[in-house]
Backbone as CSV, one residue per row, in Angstrom:
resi,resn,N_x,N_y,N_z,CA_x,CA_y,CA_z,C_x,C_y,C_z
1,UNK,116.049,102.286,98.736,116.700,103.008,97.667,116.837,104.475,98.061
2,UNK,117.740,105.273,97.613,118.468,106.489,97.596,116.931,107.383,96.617
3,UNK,116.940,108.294,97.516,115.773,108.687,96.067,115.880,109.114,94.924
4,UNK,117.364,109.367,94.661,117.608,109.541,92.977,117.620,108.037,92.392
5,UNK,118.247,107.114,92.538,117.755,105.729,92.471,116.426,105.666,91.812
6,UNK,115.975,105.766,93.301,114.358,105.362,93.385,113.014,106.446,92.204
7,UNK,113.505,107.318,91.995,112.801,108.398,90.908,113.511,108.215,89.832
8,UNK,114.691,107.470,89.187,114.843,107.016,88.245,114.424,105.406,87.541
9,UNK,114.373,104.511,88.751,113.366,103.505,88.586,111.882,103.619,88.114
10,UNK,111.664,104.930,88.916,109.665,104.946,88.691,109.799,105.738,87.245
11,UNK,111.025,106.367,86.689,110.534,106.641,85.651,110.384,105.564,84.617
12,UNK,111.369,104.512,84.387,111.728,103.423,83.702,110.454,102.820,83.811
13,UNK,109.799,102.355,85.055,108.570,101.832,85.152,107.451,102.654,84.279
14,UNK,107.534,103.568,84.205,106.502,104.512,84.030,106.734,104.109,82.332
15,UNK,108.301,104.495,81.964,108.082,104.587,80.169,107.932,103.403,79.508
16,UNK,108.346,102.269,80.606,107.827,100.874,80.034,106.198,100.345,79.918
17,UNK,105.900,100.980,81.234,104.144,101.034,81.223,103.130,101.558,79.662
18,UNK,103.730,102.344,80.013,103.745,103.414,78.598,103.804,102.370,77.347
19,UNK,104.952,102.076,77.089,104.998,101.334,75.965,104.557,100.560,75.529
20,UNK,104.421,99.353,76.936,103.613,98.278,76.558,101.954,98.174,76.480
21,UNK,101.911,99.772,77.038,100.266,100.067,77.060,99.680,98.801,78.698
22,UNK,100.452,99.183,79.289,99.956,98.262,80.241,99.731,99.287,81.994
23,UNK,98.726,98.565,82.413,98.905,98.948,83.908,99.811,98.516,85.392
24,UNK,100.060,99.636,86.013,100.901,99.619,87.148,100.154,99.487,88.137
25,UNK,99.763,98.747,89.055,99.752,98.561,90.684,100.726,98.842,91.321
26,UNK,100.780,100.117,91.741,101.997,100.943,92.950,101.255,100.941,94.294
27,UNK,101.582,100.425,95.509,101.021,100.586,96.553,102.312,101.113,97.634
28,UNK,101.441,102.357,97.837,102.253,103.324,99.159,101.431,103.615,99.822
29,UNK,102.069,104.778,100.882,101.283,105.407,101.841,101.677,106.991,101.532
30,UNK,103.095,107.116,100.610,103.369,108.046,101.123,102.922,109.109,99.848
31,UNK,102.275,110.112,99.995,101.523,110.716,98.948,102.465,111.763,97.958
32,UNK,103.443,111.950,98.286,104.546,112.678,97.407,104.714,111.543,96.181
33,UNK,105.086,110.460,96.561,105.078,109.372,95.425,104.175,109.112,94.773
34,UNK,103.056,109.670,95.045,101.710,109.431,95.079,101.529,110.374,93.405
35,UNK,101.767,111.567,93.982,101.873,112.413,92.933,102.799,112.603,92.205
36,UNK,103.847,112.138,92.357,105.116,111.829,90.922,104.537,110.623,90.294
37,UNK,103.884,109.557,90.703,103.915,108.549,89.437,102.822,108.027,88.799
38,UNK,101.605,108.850,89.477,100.673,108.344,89.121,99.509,108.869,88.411
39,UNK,98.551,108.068,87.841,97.641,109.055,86.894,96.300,108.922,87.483
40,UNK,96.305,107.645,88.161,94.837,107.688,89.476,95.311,106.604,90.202
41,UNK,94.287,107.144,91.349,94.399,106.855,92.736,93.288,106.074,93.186
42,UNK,93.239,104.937,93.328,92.418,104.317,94.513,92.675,104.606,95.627
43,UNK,92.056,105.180,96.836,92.455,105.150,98.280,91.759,103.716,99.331
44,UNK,92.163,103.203,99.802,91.799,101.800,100.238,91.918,102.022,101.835
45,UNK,90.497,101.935,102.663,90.711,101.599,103.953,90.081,100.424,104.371
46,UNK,90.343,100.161,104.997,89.620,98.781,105.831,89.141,97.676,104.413
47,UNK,90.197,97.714,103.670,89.915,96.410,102.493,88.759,96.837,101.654
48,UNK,88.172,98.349,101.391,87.466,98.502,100.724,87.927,99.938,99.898
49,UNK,87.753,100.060,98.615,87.921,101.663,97.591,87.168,102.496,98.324
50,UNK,87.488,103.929,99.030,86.821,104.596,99.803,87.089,105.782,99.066
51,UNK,87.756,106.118,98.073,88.068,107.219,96.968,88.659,106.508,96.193
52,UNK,88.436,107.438,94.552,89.638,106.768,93.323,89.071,108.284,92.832
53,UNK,90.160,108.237,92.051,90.351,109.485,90.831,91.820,109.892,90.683
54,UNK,92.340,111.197,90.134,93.507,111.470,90.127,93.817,112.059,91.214
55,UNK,95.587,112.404,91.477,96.082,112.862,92.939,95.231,113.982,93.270
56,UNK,95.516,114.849,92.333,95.049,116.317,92.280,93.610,116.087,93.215
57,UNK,92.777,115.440,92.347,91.451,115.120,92.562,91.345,114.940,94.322
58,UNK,92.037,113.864,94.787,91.934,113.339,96.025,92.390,114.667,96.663
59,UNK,93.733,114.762,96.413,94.411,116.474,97.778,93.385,117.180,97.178
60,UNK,92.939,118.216,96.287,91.700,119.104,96.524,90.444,118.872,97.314
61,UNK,89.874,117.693,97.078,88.325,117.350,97.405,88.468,115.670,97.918
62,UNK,89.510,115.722,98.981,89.194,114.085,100.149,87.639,114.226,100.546
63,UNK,87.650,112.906,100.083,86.173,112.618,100.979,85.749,112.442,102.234
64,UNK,86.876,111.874,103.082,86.933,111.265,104.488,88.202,111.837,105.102
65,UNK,88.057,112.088,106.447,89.305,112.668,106.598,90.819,111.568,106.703
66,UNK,90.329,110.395,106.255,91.614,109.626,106.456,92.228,109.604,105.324
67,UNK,91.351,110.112,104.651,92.064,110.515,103.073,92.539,111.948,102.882
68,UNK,92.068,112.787,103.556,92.754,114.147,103.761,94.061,113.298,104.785
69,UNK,94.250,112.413,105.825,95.387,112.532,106.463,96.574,112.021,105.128
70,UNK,95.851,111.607,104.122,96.995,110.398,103.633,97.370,111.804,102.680
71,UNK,96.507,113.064,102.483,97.218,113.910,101.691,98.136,114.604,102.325
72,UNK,97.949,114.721,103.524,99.014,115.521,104.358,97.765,116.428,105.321
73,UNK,98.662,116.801,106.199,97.809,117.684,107.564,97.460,119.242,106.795
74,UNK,98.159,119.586,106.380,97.293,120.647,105.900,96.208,121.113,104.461
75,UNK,95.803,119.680,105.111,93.898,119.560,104.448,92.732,119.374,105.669
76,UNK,93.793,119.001,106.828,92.599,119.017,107.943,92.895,120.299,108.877
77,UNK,91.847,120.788,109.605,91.983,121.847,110.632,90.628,121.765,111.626
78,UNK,90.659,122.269,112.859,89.629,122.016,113.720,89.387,123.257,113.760
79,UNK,87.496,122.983,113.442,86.665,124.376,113.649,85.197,123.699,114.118
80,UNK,85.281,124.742,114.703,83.451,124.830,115.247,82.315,125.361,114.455
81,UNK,80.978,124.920,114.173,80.055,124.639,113.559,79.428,125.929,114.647
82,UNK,79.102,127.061,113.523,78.194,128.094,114.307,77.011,128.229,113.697
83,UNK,76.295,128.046,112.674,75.164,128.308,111.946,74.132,126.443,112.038
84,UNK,72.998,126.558,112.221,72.056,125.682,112.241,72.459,124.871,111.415
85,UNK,71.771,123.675,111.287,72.065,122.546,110.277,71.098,122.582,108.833
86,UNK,69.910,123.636,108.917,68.989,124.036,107.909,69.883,125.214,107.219
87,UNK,70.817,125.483,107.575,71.228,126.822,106.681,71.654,126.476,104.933
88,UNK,71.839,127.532,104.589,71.872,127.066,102.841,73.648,126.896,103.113
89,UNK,74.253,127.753,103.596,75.919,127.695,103.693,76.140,127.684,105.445
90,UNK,76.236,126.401,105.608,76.897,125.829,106.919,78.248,126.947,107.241
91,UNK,78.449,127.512,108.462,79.209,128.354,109.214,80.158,128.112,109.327
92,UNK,81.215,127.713,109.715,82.300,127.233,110.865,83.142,128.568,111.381
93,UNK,83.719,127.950,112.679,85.369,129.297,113.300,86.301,127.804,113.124
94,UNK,87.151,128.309,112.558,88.384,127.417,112.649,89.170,127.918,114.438
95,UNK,89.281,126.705,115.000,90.519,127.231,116.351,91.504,128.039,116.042
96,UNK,92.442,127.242,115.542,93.354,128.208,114.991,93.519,128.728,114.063
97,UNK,93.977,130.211,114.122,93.668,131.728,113.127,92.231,132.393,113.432
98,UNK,91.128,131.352,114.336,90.329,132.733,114.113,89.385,132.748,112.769
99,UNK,89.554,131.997,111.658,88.892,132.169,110.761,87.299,131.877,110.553
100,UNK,86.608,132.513,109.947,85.118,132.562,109.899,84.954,131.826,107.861
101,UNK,84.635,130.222,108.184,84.715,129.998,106.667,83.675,129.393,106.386
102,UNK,82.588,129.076,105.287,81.663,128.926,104.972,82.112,127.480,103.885
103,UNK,81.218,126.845,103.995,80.953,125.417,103.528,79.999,124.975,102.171
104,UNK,80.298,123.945,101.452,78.813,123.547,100.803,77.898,122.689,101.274
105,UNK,76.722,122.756,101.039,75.241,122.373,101.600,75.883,121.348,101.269
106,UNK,75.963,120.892,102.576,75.840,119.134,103.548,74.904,118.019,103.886
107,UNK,74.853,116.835,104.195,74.247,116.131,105.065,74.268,116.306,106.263
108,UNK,72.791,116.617,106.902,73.424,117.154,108.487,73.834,116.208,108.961
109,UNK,73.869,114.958,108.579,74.964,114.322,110.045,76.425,114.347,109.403
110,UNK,76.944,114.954,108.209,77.934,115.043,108.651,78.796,117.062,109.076
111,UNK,77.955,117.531,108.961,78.085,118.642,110.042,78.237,118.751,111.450
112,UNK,78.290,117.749,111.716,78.513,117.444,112.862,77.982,118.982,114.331
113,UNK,78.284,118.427,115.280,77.193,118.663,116.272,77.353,120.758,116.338
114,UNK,76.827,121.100,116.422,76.789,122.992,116.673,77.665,123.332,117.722
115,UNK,78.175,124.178,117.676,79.649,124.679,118.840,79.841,123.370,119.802
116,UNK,80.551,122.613,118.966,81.584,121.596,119.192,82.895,121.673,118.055
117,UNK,83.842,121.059,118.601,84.781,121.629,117.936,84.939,119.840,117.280
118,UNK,85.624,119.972,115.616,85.249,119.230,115.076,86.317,119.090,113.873
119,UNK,86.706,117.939,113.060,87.982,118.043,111.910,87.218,118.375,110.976
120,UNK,87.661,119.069,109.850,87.101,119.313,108.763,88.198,119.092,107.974
């Protein structure tokens, strides 16, 4: 479908949902659709719920980075881990820009290893 088409279908779906007070099972990948039609999100990898909540919810605070990929690339960036794994606010340098950004108190294994460079 044409995407004026196709965004006039999901609305029809949407005001019929609505009406009948019933639920929609929409399955995509692609997260723009993601956030026009929906009011929550299961994220599903390997045949199991690995996040649910609303879009917003998921693009602010992904849990895994395959759920930051499904929000789009700029939720992930590679930086290096400069402060110990006992610190109260975990360190990082992002590669690119240079940036010096501070974290919330983690599990050290997933802080992954000290000046190694790493996705966040």
């Amino acid at each position: 479908m044409d995407p004026m088409l196709r965004d006039s279908c999901f609305t029809a779906i949407r005001k019929a949902a609505k009406q009948r007070n019933r639920v929609v099972i929409f399955a995509t990948s692609d997260f723009e659709q993601i956030m026009a039609l929906t009011d929550e999100v299961a994220f599903l990898s390997r045949g199991e719920i690995m996040q649910s909540g609303t879009p917003q919810d998921i693009y602010d605070n992904p849990a895994t980075i395959e759920a930051a990929r499904m929000t789009g690339e700029n939720n992930l960036f590679v930086a290096r881990r400069l402060s110990s794994s006992d610190d109260d606010l975990p360190e990082f340098h992002t590669i690119d820009g240079e940036h010096r950004i501070f974290a919330h108190r983690a599990d050290k294994k997933r802080l992954g290893p000290i000046n190694q460079n790493m996705t966040l």
